[in-house]
C-alpha positions in Angstrom: -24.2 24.0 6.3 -22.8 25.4 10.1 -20.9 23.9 11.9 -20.5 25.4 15.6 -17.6 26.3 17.8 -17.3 24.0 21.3 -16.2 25.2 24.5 -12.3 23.9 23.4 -12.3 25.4 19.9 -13.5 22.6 18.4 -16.0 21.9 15.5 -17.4 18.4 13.8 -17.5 18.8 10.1 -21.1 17.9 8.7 -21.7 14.2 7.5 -21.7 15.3 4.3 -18.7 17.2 4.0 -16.8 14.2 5.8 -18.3 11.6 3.3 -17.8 14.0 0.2 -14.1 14.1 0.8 -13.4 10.6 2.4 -12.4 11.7 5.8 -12.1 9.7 8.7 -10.7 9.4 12.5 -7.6 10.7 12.5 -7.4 12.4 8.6 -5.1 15.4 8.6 -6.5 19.1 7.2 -4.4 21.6 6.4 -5.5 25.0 8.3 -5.1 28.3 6.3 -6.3 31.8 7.1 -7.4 33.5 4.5 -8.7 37.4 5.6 -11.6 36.6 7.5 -12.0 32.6 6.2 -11.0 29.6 7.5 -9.9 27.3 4.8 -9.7 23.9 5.6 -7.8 21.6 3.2 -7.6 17.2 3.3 -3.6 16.8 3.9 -3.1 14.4 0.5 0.8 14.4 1.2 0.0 11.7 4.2 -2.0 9.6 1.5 0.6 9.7 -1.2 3.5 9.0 1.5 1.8 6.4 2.6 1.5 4.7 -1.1 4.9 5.6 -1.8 6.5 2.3 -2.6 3.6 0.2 -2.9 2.9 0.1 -7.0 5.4 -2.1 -8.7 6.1 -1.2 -12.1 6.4 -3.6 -15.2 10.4 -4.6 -16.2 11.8 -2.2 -18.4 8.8 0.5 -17.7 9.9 3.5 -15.8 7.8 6.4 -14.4 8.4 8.8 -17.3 6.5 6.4 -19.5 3.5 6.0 -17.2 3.1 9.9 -17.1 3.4 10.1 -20.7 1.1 7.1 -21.2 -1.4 9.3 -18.6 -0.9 13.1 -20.0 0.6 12.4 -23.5 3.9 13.8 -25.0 5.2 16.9 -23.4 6.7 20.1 -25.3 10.1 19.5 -25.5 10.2 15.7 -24.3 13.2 14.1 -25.6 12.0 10.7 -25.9 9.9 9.3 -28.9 6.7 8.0 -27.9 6.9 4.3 -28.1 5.4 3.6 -31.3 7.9 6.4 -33.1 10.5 4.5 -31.1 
């Protein structure tokens, strides 16, 4: 895929690029140099700050259970999984 340079440094990012990674108007990327690259990166901090507040958690569950429901016991966790409990 190319993507050329306008008169005011500006490109448009092929469909399929935008589709593939769910950008739209007004989606912030990241710009990093890297030698002679140009890496271009979807900002996910916007998304996640923008969720932030938003999921409401069962009474009594806190958000060191979800993440040990999602990636299992961690070495050195202090807490008994549930069923050991």
């Amino acid at each position: 895929m190319e993507a050329t340079v306008a008169e005011r440094g500006q490109i448009t990012l092929p469909k399929a690029v935008r589709d593939a990674l769910g950008l739209t108007k007004g989606t912030t990327l990241k710009v990093e140099l890297d030698g002679g690259r140009i890496i271009l990166r979807k900002d996910v901090g916007d998304a996640l700050s923008k969720m932030r507040g938003r999921i409401k958690l069962p009474d009594g569950v806190t958000t060191d259970d979800v993440m040990r429901e999602l990636r299992g016991r961690a070495p050195g966790d202090p807490y008994p999984p549930p069923d050991e409990a």
